[in-house]
C-alpha positions as a Markdown table, in Angstrom:
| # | Residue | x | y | z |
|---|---|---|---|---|
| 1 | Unk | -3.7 | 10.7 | 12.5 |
| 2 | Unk | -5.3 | 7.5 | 11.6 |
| 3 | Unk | -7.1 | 6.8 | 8.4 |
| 4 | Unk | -9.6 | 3.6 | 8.2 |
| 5 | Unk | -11.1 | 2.5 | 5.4 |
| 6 | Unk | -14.7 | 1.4 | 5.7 |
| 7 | Unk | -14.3 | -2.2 | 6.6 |
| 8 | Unk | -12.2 | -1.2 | 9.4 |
| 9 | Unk | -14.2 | 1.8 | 10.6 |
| 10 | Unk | -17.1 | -0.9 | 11.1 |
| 11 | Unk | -14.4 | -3.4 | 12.8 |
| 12 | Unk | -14.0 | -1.3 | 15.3 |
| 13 | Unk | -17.4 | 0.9 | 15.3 |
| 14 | Unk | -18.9 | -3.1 | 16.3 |
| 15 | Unk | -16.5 | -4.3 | 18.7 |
| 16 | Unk | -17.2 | -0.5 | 21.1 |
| 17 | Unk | -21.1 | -1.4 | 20.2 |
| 18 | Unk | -20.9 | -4.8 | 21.5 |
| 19 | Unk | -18.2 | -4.4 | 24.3 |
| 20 | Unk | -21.3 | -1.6 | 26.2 |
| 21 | Unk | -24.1 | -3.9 | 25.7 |
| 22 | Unk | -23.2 | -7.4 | 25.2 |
| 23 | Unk | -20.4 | -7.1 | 27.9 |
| 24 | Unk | -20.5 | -10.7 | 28.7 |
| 25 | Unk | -20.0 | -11.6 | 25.4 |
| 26 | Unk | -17.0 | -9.6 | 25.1 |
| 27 | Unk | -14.2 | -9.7 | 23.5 |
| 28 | Unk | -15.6 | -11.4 | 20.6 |
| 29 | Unk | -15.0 | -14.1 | 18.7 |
| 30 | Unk | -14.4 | -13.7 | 15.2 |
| 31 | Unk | -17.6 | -15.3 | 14.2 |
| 32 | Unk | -19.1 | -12.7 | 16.8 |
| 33 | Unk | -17.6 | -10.3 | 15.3 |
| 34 | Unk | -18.4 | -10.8 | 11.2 |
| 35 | Unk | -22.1 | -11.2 | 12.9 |
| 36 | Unk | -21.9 | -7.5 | 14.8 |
| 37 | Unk | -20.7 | -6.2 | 11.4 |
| 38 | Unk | -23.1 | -7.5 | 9.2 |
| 39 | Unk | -26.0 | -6.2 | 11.5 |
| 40 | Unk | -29.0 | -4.9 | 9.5 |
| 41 | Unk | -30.3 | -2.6 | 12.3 |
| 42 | Unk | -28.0 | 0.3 | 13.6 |
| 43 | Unk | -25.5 | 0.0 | 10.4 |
| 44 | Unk | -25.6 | 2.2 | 7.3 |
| 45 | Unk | -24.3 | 0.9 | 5.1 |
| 46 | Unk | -25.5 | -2.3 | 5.6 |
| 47 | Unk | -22.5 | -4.6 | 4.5 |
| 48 | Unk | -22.2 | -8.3 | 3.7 |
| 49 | Unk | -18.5 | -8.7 | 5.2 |
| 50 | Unk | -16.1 | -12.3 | 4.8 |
| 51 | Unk | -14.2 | -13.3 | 7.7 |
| 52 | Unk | -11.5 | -12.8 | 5.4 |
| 53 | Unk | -12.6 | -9.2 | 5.3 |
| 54 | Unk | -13.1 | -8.9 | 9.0 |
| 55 | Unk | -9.4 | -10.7 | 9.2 |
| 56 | Unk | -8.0 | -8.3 | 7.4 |
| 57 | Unk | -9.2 | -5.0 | 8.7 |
| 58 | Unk | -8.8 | -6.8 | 12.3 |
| 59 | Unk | -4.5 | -7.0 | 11.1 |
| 60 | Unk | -4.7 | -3.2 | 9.9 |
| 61 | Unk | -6.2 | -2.1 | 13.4 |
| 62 | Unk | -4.2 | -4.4 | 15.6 |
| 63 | Unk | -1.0 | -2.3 | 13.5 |
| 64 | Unk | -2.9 | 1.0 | 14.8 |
| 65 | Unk | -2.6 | -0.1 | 18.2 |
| 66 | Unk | -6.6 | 0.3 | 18.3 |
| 67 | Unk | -7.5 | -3.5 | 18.4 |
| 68 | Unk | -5.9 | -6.6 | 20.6 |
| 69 | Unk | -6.0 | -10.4 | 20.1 |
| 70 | Unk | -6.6 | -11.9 | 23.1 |
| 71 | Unk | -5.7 | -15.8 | 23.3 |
| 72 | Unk | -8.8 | -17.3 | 25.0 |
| 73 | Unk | -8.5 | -21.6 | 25.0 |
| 74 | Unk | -8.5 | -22.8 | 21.2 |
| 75 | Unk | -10.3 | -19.4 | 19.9 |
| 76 | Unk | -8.7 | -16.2 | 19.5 |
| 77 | Unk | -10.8 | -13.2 | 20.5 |
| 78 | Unk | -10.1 | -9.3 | 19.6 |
| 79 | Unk | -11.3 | -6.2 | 21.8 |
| 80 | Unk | -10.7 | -2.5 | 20.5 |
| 81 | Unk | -8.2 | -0.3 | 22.1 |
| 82 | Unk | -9.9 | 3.2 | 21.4 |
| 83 | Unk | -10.4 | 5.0 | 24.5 |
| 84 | Unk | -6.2 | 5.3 | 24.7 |
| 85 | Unk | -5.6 | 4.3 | 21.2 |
| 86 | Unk | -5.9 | 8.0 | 19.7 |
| 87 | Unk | -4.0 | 10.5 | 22.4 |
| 88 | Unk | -5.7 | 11.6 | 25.0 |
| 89 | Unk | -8.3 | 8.8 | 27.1 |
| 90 | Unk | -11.7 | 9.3 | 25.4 |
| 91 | Unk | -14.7 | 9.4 | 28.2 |
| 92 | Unk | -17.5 | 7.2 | 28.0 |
| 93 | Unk | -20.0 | 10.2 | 25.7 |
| 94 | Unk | -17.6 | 10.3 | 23.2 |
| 95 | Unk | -17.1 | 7.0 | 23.1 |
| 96 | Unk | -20.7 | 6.6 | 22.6 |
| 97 | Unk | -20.9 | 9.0 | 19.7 |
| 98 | Unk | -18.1 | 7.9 | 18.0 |
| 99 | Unk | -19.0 | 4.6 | 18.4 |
| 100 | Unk | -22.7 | 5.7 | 16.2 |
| 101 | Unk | -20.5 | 7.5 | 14.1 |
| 102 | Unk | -18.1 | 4.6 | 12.9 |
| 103 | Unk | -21.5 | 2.1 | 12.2 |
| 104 | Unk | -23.5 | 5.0 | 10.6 |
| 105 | Unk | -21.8 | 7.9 | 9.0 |
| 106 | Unk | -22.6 | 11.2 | 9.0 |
| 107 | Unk | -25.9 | 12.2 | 11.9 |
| 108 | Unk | -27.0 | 15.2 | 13.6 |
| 109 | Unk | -27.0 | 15.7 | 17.2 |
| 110 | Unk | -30.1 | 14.6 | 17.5 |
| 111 | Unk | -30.2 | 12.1 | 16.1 |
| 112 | Unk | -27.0 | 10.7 | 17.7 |
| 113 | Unk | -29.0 | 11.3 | 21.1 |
| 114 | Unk | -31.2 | 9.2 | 20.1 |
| 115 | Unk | -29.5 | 6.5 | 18.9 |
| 116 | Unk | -26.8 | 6.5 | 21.9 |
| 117 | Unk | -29.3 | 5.2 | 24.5 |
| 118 | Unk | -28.1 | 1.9 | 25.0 |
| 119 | Unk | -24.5 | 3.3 | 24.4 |
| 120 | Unk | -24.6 | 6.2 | 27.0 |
| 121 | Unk | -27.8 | 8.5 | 28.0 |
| 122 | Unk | -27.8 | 12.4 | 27.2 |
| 123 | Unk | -29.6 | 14.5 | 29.1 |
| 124 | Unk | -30.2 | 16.7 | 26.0 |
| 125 | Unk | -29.4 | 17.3 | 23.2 |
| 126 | Unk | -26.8 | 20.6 | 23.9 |
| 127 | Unk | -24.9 | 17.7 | 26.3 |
| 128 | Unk | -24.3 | 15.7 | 22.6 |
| 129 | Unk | -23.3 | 19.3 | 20.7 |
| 130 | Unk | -21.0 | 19.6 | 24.3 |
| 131 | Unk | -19.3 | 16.2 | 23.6 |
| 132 | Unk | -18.9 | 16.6 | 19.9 |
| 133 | Unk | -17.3 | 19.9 | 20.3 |
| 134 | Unk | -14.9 | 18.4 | 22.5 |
| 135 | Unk | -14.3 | 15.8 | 20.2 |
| 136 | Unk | -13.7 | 18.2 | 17.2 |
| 137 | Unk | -11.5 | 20.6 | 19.7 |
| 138 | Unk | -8.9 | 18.0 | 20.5 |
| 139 | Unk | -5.4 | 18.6 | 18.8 |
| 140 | Unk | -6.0 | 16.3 | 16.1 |
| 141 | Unk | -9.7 | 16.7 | 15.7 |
| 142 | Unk | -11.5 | 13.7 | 15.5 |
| 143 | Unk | -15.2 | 15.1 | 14.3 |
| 144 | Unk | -16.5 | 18.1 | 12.6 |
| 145 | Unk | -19.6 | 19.8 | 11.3 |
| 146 | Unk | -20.3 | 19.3 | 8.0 |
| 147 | Unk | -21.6 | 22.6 | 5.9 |
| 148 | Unk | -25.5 | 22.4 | 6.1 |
| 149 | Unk | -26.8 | 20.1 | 2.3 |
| 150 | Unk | -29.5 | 22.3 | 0.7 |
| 151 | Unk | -32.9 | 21.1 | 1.8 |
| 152 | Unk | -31.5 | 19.4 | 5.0 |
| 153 | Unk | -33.2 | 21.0 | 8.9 |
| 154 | Unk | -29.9 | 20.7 | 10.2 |
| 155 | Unk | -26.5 | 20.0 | 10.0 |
| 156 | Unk | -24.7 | 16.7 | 10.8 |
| 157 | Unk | -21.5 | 15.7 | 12.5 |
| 158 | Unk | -19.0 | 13.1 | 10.9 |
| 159 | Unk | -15.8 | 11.3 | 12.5 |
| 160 | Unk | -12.7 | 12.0 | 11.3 |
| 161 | Unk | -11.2 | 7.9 | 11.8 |
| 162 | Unk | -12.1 | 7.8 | 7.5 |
| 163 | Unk | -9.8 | 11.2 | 6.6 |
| 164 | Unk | -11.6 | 14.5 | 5.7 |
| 165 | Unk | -15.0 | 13.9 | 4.5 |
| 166 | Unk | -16.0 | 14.8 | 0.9 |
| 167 | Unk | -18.9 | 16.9 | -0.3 |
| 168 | Unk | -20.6 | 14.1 | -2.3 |
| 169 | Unk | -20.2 | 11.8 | 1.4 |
| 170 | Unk | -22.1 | 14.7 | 3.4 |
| 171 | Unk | -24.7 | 14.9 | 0.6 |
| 172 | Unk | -25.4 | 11.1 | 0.2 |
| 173 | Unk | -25.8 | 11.2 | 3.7 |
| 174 | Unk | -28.6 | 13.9 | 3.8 |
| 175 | Unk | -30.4 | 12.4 | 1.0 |
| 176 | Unk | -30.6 | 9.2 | 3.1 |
| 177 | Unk | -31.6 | 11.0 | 5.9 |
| 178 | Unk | -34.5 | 13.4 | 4.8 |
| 179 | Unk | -35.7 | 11.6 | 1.4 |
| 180 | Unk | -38.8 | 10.2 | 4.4 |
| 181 | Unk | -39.4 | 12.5 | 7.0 |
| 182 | Unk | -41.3 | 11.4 | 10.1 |
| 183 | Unk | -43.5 | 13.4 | 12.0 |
| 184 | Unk | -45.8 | 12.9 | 14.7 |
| 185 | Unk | -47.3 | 9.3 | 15.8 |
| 186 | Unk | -46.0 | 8.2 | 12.5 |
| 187 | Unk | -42.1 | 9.1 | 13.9 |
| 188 | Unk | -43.3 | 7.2 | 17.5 |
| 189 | Unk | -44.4 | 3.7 | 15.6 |
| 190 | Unk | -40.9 | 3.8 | 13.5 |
| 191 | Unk | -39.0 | 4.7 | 16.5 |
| 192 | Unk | -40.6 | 2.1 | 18.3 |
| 193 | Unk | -39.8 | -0.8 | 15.5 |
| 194 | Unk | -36.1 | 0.1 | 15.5 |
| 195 | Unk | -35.9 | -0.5 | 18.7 |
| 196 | Unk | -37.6 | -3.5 | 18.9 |
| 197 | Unk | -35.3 | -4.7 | 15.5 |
| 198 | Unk | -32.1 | -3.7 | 17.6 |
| 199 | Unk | -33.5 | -5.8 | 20.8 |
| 200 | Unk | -34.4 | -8.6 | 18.7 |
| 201 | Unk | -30.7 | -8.3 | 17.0 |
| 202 | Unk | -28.9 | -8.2 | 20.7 |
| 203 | Unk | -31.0 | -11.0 | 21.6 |
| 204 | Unk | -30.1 | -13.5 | 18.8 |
| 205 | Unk | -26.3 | -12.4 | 19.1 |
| 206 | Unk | -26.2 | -13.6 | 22.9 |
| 207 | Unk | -27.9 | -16.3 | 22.4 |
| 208 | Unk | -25.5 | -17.1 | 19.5 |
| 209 | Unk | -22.6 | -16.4 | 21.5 |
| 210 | Unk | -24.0 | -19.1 | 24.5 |
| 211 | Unk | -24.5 | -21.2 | 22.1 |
| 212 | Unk | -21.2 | -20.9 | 20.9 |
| 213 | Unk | -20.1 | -21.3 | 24.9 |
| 214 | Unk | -21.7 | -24.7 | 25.1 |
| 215 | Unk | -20.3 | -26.3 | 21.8 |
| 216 | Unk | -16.8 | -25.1 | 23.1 |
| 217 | Unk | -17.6 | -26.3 | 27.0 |
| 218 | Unk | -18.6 | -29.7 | 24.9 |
| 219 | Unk | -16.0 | -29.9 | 22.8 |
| 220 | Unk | -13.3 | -29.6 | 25.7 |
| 221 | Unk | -15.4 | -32.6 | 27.3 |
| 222 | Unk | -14.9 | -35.2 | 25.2 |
């Protein structure tokens, strides 16, 4: 079984993310790629990663067999292997919810239904508890349940990519999670603002990554 370290489980948690919705920008660059991991919508933690960080975790994952360098012209570019790098093909859901996983730790189903939507769309939430199950099921399990923190409504799921998770992880998580609960047209506005934060964020990183086209197209040019 594999065991990433953080930098490396948001490597690869940002090269699934952008591969689904950015796929014409894919595989990415490494300057794409520091940018998809230093997001500041859709990550928790938020991190402040080096290319020499992203380097580094890139070389640990490429040993894994879950990421490959592709030679594309004078830049190098990296797509992740993890649909076949872990045993048996994962389908596109738990892709998805491993993907949200990998970029923001521990999350209950429902939340991870609503967070997958540009990732992959759940009817409901019992198809999400269906895909996790499967997930933790496998023969080497690659989620579970974690025990319920006092004073959370529900329990949430973690990936197993990191090793077993801790009791202090699970309850930093809930803390994060319940210390400003949203109800009612108050939940709706939030919602509404992430969303528009992570379309904004997908916006900038395309146009970055045409930007990026031109200079190279230029470059060749002269």
């Amino acid at each position: 079984m594999v065991q990433l370290n953080e930098v490396e489980a948001r490597v690869l948690g940002a090269l699934v993310e952008k591969e689904i919705t950015t796929p014409e920008y894919y595989p990415l660059s490494l300057n794409a790629l520091v940018n998809a991991c230093n997001q500041k919508s859709n990550r928790e933690p938020v991190m402040q990663l080096s290319e020499a960080d992203v380097r580094t975790a890139l070389f640990a994952l490429d040993q894994l067999a879950l990421v490959r360098t592709l030679a594309e012209g004078r830049v190098s570019k990296f797509e992740h292997r993890l649909r076949d790098g872990l045993g048996t093909p994962l389908r596109r859901d738990e892709v998805a919810v491993l993907c949200l996983l990998l970029l923001r730790g521990p999350q209950t189903s429902a939340e991870l239904r609503a967070r997958a939507e540009r990732l992959h769309t759940f009817e409901d939430n019992a198809a999400v508890v269906s895909t996790l199950e499967r997930l933790a099921q496998r023969e080497e399990a690659l989620v579970v349940l974690l025990a319920r923190q006092p004073g959370a409504r529900e329990a949430r799921w973690m990936h197993l990519l990191c090793g077993a998770v801790s009791e202090a992880v699970a309850a930093s998580a809930t803390q994060r999670g319940e210390s400003a609960p949203r109800v009612g047209a108050t939940a709706a506005v939030n919602e509404e603002l992430v969303q528009r934060v992570e379309a904004l964020e997908e916006m900038v990183f395309s146009l970055e990554q045409r930007l990026f086209a031109l200079e190279e197209a230029a470059g060749r040019d002269v």
